[in-house]
Backbone bond lengths (Angstrom), bond angles and torsions (degrees), N, CA, C in turn:
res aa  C-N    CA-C-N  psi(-1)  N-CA   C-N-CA  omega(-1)  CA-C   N-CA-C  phi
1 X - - - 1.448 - - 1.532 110.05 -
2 X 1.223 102.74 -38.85 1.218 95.33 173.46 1.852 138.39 -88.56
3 X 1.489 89.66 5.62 1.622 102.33 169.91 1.633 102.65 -75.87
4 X 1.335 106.56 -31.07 1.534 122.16 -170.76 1.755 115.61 -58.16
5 X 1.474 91.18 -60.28 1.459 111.79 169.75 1.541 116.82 -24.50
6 X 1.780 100.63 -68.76 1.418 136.66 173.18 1.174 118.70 -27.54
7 X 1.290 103.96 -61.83 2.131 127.11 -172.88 1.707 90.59 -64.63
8 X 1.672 103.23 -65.39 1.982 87.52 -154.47 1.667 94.62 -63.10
9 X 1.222 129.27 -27.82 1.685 120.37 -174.40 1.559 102.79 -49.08
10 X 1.354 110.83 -52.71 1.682 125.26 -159.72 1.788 98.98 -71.95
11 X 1.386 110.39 -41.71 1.837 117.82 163.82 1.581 108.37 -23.21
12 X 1.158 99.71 -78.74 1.269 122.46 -124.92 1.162 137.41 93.74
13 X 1.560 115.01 -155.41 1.754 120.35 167.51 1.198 108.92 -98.59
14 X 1.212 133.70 127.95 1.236 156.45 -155.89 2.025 107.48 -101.21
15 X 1.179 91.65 -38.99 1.630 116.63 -174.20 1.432 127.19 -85.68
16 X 1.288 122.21 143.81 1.234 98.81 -170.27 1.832 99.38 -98.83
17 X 1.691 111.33 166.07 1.519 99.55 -178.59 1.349 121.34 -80.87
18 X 1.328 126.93 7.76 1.344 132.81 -170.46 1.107 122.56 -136.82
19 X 1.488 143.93 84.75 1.396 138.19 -153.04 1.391 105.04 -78.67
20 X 1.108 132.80 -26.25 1.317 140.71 -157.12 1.760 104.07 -90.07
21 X 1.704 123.06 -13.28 1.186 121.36 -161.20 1.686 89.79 -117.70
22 X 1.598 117.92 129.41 1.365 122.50 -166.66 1.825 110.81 -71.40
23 X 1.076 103.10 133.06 1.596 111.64 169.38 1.810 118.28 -44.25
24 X 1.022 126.24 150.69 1.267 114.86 -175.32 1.650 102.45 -89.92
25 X 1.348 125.72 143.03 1.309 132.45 179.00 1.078 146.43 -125.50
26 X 1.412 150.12 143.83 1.686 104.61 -168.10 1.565 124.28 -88.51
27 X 1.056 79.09 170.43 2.116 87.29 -177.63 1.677 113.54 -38.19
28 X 1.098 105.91 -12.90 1.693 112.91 -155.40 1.884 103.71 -112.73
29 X 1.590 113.90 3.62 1.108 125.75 172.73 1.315 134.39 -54.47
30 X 1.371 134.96 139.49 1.642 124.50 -167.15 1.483 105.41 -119.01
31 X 1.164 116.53 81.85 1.588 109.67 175.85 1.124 120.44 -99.75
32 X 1.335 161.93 -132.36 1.412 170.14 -84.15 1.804 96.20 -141.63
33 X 1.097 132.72 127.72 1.712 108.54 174.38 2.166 84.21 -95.11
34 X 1.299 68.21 144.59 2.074 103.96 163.64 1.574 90.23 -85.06
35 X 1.443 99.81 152.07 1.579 126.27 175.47 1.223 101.88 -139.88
36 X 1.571 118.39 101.60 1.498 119.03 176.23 1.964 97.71 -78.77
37 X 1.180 141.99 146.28 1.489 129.20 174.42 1.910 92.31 -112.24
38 X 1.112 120.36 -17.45 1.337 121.91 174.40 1.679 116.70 -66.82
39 X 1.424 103.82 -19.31 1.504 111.80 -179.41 1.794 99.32 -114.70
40 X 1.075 112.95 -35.09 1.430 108.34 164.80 1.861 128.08 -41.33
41 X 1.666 88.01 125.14 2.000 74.53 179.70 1.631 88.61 -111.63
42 X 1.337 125.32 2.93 1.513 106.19 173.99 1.537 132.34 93.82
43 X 1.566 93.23 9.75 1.824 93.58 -167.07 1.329 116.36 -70.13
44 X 1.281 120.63 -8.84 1.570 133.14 177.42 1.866 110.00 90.43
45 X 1.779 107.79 -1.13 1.331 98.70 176.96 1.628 136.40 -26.00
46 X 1.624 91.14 -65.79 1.792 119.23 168.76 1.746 97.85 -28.43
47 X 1.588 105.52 -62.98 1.464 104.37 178.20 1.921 130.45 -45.97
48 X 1.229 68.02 -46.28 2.062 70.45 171.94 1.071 117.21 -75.07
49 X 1.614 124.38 -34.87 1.578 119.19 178.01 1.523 101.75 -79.66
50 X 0.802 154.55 -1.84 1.502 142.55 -150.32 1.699 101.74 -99.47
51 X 0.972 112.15 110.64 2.009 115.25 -171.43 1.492 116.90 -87.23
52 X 1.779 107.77 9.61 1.519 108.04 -174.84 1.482 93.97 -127.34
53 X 1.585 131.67 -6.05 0.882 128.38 162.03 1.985 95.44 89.96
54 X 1.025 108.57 26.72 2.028 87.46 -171.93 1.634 93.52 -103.44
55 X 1.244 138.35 16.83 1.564 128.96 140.70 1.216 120.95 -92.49
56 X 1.655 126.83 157.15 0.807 119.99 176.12 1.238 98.24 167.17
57 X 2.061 95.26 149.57 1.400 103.17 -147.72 1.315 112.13 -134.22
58 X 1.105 139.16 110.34 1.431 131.46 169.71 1.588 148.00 -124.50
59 X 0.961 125.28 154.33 1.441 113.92 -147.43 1.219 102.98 -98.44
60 X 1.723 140.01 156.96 1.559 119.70 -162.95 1.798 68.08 -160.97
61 X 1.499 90.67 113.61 1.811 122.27 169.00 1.043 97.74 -46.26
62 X 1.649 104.79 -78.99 1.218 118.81 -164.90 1.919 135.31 -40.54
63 X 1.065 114.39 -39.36 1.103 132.02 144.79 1.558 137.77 -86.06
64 X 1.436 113.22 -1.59 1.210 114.89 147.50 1.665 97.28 91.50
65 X 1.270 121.91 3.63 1.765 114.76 -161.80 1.353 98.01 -119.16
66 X 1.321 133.46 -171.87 1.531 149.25 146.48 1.292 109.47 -143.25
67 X 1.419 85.37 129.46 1.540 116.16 -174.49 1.579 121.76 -93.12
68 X 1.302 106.76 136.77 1.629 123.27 -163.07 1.707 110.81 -118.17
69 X 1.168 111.32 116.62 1.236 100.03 -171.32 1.720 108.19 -136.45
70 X 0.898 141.18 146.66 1.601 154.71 159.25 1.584 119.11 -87.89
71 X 0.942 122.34 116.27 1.871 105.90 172.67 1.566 109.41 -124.42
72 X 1.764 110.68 87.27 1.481 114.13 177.79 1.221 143.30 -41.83
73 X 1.450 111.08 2.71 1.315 144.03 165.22 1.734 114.19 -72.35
74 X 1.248 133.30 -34.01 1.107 156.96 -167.41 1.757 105.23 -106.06
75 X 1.276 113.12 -36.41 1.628 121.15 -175.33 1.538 97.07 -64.15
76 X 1.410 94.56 138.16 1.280 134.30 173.25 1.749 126.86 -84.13
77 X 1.475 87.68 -39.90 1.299 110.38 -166.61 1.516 137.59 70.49
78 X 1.397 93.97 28.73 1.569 112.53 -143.10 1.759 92.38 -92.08
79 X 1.440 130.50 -11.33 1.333 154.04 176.04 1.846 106.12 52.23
80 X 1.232 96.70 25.60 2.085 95.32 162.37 1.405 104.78 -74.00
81 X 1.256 128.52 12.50 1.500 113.40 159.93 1.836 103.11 -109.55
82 X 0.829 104.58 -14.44 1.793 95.89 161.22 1.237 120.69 -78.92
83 X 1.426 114.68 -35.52 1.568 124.51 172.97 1.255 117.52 -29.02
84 X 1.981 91.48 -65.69 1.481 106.98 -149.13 1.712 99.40 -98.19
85 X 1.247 108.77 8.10 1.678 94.78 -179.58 1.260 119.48 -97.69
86 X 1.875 111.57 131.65 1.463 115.95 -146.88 1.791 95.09 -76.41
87 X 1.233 102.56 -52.92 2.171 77.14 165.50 0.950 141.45 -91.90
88 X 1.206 115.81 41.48 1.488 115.47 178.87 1.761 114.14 58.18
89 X 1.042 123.41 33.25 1.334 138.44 -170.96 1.666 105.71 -75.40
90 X 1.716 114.02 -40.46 1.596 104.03 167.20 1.566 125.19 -135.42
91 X 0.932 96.98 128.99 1.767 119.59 -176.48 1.240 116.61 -103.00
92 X 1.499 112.51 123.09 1.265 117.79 -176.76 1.929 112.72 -84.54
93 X 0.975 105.87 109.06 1.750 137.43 173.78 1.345 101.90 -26.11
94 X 1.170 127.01 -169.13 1.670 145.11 -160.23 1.655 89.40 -153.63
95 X 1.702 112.25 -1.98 1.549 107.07 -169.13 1.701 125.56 -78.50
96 X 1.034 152.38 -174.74 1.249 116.78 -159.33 1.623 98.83 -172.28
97 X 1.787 113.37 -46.95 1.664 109.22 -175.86 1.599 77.85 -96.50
98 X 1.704 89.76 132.02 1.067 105.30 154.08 1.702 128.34 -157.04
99 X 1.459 94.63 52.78 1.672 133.11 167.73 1.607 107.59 -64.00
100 X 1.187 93.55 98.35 1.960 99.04 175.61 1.834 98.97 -109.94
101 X 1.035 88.33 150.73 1.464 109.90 157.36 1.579 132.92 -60.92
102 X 1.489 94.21 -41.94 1.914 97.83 -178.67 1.614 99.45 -118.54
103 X 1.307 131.74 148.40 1.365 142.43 169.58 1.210 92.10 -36.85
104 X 1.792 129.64 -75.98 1.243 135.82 -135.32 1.543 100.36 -82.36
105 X 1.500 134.02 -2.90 1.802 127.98 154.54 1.826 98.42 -65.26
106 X 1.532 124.57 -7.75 1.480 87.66 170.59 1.678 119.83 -91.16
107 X 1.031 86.76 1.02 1.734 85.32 -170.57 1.145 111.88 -87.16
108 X 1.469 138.99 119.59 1.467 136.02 158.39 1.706 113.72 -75.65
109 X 1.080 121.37 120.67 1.619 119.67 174.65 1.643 107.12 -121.96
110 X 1.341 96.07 161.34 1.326 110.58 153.26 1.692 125.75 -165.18
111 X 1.252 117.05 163.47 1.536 120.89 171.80 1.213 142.99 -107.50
112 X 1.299 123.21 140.83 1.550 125.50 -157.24 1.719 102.85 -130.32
113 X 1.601 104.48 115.47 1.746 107.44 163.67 1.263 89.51 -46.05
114 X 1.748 91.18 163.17 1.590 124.70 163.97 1.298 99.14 -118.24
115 X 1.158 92.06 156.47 1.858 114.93 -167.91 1.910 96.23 -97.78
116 X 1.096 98.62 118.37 1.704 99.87 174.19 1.442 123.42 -75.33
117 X 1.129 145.12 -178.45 1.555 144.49 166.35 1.330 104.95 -98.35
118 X 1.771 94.05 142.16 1.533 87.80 -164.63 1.973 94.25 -94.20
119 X 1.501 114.97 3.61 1.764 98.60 164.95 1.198 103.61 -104.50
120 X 1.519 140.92 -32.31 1.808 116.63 179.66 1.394 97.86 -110.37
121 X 1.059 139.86 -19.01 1.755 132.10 168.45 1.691 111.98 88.85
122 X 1.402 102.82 14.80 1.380 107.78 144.65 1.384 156.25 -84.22
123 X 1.376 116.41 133.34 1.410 91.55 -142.13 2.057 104.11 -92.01
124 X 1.090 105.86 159.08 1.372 104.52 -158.25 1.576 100.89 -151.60
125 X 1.706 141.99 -19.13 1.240 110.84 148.51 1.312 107.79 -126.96
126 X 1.222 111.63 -155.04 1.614 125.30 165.48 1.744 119.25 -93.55
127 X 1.483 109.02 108.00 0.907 127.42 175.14 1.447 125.52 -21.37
128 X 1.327 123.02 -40.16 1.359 136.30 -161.73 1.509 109.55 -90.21
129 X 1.632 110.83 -48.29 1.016 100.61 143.13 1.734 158.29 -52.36
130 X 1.250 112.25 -48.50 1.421 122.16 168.38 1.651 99.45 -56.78
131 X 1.191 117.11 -31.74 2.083 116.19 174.61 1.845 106.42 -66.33
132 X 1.433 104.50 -43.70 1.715 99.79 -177.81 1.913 105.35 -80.60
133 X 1.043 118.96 -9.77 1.476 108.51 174.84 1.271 99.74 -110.29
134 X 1.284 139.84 14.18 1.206 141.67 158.00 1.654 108.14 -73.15
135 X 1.702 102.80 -59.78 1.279 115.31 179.31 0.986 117.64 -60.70
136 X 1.857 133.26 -45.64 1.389 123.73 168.46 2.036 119.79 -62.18
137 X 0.823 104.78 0.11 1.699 112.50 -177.33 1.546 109.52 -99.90
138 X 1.393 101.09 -12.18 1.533 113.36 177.92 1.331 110.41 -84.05
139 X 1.512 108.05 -62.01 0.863 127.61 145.95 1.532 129.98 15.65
140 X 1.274 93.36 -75.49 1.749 99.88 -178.77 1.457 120.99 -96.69
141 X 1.385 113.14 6.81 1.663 130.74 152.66 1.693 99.99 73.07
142 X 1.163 104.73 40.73 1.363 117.88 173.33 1.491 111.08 -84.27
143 X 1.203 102.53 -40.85 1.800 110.19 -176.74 1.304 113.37 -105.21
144 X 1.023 117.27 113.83 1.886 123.33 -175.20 1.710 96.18 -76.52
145 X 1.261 112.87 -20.83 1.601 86.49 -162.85 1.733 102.12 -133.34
146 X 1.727 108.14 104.10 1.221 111.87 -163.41 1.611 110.63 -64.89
147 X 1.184 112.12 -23.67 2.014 103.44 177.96 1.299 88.32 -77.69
148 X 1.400 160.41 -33.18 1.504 134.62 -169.76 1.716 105.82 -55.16
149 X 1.358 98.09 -58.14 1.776 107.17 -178.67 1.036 116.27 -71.68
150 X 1.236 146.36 -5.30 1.437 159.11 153.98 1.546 94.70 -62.51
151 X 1.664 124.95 -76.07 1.332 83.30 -177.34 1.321 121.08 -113.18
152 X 1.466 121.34 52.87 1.334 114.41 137.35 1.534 118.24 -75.16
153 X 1.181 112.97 -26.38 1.594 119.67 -174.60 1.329 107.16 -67.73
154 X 1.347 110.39 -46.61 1.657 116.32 -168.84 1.548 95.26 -88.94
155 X 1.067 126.34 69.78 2.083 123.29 177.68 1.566 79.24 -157.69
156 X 1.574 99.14 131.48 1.430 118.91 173.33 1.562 96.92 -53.03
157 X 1.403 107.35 -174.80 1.234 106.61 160.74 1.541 120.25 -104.65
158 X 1.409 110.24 -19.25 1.807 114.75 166.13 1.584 100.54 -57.59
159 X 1.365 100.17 -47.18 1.910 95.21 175.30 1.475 132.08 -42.10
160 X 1.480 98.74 -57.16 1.496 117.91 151.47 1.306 137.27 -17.19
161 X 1.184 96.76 -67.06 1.640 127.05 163.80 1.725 109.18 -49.77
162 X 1.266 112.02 -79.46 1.187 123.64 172.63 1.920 109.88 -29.61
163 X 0.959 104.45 -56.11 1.598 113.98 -150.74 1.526 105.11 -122.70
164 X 1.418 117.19 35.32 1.789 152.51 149.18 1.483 74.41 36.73
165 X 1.197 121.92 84.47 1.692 138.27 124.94 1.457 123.46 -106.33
166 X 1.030 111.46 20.76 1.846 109.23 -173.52 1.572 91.37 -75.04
167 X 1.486 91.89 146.55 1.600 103.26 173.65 1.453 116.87 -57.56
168 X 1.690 115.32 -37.22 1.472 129.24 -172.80 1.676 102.82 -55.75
169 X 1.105 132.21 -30.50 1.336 129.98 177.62 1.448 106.61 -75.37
170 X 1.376 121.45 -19.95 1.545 109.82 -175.74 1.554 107.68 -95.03
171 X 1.630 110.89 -40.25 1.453 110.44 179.53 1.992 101.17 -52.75
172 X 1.293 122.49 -38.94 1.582 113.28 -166.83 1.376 103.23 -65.53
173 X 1.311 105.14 -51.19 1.548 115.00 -178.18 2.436 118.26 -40.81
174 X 1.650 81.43 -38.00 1.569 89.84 -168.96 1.533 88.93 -90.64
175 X 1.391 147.14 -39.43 1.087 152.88 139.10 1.683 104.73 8.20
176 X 1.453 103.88 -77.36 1.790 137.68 -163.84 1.781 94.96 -50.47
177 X 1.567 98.80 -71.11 1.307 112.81 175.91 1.328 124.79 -25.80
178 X 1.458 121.44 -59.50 1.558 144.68 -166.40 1.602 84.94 -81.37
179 X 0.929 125.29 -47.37 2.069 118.88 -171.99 1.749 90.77 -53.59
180 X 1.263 115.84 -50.87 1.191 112.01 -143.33 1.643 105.71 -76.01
181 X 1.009 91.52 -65.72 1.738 110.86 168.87 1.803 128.67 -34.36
182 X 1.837 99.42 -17.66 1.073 116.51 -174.81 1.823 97.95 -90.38
C-alpha cells in the first residue's frame, strides 16, 4: 500500500479540475461532424462514403420531402462524409461531450422538397440539388438557353424515356454528324 501511496504522490494529478471545460486539442482533431442543411443539396454522397452506416437518407412520397439524418451513436468519426461532400455541407467539429439524456438528442436530421416533373408532376428528386447542377451546367456556357435545361432537368426520367429526351439519343446523333463530316 504503501508503494502505491508513493507512485500517485510522485504522478501527480492526472485529471483535469473541470470536466465541463473542453481539453485543448490539436487543429487536426475529429470530433462531432456539423451538418449545415442550408449548404446541403442532398445527394446522399456522405451516405455512400460513410463505413459505419450512421447517415441515412430517405425519401417520403407522401410528404413530398427526403429526409437526412446522422445518428452519433453509429459515427466513427472517420470524416469520409466531409471528404466526399460536393459543398462542403459537413464539417467535422473540435466537439467532443456528447452525453445526451434521450437516444433521439443523437440524431441530427433534416428535410429536403422534391422537385416534381414538369410532364406527370411526380416528384422524383431533391430540389436543391437538380438547382446546384443546374448552376454548375451553366456554368460552363454549354447551354445558351437556361429554360431548355431547366426542363430537361426537371423531367423524370420514365418521362424521358417516354418522350425520347435521353441524352444517349443526342450523343449518337452528334456522334453521326462528326462520322459524316469527317
Amino acid at each position: 500500500m504503501l508503494k502505491f501511496l508513493k507512485k500517485a504522490l510522485s504522478v501527480g494529478v492526472v485529471t483535469g479540475t473541470d470536466p465541463l471545460t473542453a481539453p485543448d486539442f490539436d487543429k487536426n482533431f475529429r470530433g462531432k461532424p456539423e451538418h449545415n442543411p442550408a449548404q446541403c443539396i442532398a445527394c446522399a454522397a456522405c451516405m455512400n462514403a460513410c463505413p459505419a452506416n450512421a447517415l441515412t437518407v430517405q425519401t417520403n412520397l407522401d410528404t413530398g420531402m427526403q429526409e437526412w439524418s446522422l445518428f452519433l451513436g453509429r459515427c466513427i468519426f472517420c470524416a469520409r462524409c466531409e471528404e466526399v461532400c460536393p459543398t462542403g455541407a459537413i464539417e467535422l467539429s473540435q466537439e467532443v461531450q456528447l452525453a445526451v439524456w434521450r437516444k433521439e438528442d443523437m440524431y441530427q436530421k433534416s428535410a429536403f422538397p422534391l422537385a416534381h416533373c414538369v410532364a406527370c408532376d411526380k416528384p422524383f428528386a431533391v430540389e436543391k440539388e437538380l438547382q446546384y447542377a443546374e448552376q454548375l451546367l451553366l456554368a460552363t456556357g454549354q447551354y445558351p438557353d437556361s429554360a431548355e435545361l431547366h426542363a430537361q432537368l426537371h423531367t423524370c426520367p420514365h418521362c424521358k424515356r417516354q418522350h425520347n429526351i435521353t441524352q444517349g439519343q443526342r450523343i449518337a446523333l452528334s456522334r453521326m454528324l462528326r462520322e459524316q463530316a469527317s
